[in-house]
C-alpha positions in Angstrom: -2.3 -16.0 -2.7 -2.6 -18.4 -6.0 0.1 -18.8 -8.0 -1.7 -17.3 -10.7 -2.9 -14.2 -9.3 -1.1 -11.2 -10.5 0.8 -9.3 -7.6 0.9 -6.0 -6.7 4.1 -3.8 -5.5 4.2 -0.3 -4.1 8.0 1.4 -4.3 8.5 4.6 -2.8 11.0 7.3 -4.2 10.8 5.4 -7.4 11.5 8.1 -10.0 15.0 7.2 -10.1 18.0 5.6 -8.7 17.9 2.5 -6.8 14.2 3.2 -6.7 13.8 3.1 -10.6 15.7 0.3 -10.3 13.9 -1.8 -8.1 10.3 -1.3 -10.1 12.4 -1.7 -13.3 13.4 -5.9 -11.9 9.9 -6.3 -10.4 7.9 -5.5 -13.3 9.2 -8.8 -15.2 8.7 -10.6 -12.3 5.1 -10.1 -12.8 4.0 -7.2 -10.6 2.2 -4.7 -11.4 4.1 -1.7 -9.8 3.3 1.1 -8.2 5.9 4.1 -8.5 5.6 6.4 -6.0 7.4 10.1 -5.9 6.7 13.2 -4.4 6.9 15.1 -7.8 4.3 13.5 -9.6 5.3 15.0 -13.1 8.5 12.8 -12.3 7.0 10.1 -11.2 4.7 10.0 -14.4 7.9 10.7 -16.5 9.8 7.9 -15.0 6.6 5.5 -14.9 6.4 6.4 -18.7 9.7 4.7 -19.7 9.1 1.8 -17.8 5.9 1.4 -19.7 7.9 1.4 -23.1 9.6 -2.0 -21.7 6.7 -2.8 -21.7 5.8 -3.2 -17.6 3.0 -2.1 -15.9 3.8 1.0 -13.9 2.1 3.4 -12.6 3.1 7.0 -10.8 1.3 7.9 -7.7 2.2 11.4 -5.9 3.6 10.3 -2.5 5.5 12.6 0.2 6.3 11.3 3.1 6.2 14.4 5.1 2.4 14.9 4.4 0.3 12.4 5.8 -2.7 13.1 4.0 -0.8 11.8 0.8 -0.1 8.6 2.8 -3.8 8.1 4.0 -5.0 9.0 0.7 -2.4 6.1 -0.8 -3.3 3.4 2.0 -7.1 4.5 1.1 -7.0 3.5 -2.6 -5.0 0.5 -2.0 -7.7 -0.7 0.6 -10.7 0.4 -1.6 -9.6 0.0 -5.1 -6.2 -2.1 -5.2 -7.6 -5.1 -2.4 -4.0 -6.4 -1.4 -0.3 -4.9 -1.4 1.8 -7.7 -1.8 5.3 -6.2 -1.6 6.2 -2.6 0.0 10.0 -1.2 -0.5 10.6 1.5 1.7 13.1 3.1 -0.3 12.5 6.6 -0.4 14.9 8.7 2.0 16.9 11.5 2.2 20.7 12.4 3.0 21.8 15.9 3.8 24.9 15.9 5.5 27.8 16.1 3.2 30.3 18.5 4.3 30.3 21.4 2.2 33.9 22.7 2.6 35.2 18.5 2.2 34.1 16.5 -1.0 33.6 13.1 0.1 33.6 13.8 3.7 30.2 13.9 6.2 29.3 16.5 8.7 30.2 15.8 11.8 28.1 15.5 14.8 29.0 18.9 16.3 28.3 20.7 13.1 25.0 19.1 12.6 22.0 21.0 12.8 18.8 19.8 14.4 16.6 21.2 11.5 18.7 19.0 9.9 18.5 15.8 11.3 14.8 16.1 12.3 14.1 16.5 8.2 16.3 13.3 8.0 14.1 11.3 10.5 10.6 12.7 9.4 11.3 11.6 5.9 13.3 8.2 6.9 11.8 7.2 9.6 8.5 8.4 10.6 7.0 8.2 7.0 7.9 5.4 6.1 6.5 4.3 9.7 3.3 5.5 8.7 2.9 3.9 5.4 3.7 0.6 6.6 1.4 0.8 9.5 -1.5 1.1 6.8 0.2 -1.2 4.3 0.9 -3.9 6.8 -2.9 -3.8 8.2 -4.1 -5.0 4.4 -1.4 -7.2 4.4 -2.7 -8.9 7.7 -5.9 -9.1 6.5 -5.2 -11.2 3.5 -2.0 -13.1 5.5 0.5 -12.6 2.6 3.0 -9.3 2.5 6.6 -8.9 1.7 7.8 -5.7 3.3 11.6 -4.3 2.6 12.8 -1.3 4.3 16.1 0.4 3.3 18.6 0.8 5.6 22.7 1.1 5.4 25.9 -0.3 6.9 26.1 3.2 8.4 23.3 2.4 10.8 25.0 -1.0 12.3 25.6 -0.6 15.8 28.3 -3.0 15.4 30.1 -1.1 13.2 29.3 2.6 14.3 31.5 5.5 13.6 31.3 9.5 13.2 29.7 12.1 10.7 26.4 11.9 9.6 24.8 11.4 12.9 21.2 12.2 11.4 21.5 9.7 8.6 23.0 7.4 11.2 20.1 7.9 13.8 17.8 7.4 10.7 19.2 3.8 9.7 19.6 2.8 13.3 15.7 3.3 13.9 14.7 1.7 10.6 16.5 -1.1 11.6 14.8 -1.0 15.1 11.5 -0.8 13.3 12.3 -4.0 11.1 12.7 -6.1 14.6 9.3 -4.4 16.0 7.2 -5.4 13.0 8.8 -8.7 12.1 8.1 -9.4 16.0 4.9 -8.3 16.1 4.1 -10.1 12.7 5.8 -13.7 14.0 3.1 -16.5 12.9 2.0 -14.4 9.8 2.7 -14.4 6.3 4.0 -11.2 6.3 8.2 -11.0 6.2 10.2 -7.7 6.7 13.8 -6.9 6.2 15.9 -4.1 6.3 18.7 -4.4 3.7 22.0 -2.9 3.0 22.4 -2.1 -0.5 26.2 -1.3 -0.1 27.8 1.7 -2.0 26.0 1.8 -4.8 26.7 4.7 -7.8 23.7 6.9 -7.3 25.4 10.1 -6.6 29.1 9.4 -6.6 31.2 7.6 -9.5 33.8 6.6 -7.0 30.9 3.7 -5.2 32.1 0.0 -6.2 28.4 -1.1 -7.0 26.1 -0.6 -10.0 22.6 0.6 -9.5 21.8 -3.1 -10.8 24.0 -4.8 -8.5 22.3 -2.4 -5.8 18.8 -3.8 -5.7 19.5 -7.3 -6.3 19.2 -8.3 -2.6 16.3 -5.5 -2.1 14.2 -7.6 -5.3 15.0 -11.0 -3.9 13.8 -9.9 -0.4 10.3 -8.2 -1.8 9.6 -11.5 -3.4 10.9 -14.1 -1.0 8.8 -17.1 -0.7 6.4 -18.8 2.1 8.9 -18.8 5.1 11.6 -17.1 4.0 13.7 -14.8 6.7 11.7 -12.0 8.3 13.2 -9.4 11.2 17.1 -9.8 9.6 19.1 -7.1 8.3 20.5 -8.5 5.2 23.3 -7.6 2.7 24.0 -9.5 -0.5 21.6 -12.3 0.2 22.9 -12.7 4.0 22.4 -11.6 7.3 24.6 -9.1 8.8 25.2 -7.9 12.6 23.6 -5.2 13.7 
């Protein structure tokens, strides 16, 4: 890749949020982002008001539970896009709040298997899927910056109860960061899983901003020749897993 050559980042579950966020830091950086969303009328909406900062944006209708929308985006960025240079996994789901306990997760025996199979469909396996695709283009042209989001609430380390679907979710991401950034060794291409901390994107109570939330996720997507690959990372540091 030449210094000169204008770089191209896809971010999924971008029409708000951390998300929103992340394409909102890139776009200065010089990318040209893509802002995926599985409602594309949101997507365009949100893609909109980046554009009136003047970035370049652009919505693209993405759910990770179809896999025809994933072929069709790994098609187009093949055919008519030539090279993904960054991919945030972002997108993801959480569904196990406890109803009857504000603030408090389902436990394990109250979890549903409905429930946590949504979780790991849309957290796991799609984001699987896209990368596979992504990560082949990324080969090809040995250059790719891959960040997948995770959470302390998958460190094995550190493991406790409730939300065992979410849990599961961030355990295998993590598992999938080693697997590609193993398979990858010798290449150009870097991936990460980071740990945002608790960042205020659907509780006031969390002691980050959305801002301070991405920071480590937009450092990782544009790390440079030989910077860390197969670490799970928090605030610009490695953390157990």
């Amino acid at each position: 890749m030449t210094g000169d050559e204008q770089k191209l980042a896809i971010v999924t579950g971008a029409n708000r949020g951390m998300g929103f966020e992340t394409c909102r830091q890139l776009g200065p950086l010089g990318y040209r982002v893509i802002l995926t969303a599985r409602d594309i009328h949101a997507g365009r909406e949100a893609a909109g008001k980046l554009k009136g900062e003047g970035l370049q944006v652009e919505a693209f209708q993405l759910d990770l539970n179809r896999p025809e929308e994933i072929a069709r985006l790994v098609m187009i960025a093949r055919r008519d896009w030539g090279q993904v240079h960054t991919l945030v996994n972002n997108a993801g789901i959480y569904l196990e709040r406890n109803a009857k306990v504000i603030g408090k997760n389902i436990s394990v025996f109250e979890s549903r298997m409905e429930v946590i199979r949504s979780i790991l469909e849309t957290n796991v396996l799609g984001p699987l899927s896209l990368s596979q695709g992504i990560i082949a283009i990324m080969r090809e042209n040995n250059y790719g910056r891959v960040v997948n989001l995770s959470s302390g609430m998958g460190q094995l380390s550190d493991m406790y109860g409730g939300a065992p679907g979410f849990r599961l979710a961030c355990v295998c991401t993590n598992a999938l960061t080693r697997i590609f950034a193993h398979e990858l060794n010798g290449t150009n291409v870097l991936v990460n899983s980071v740990d945002p901390g608790w960042v205020r994107t659907h509780t006031k109570e969390a002691t980050r901003s959305i801002e301070e939330g991405v920071t480590t996720t937009v450092w990782l997507a544009t790390l440079p020749d030989g910077g860390p690959s197969g670490l799970f990372i928090r605030d610009k540091r490695p953390i157990a897993w």
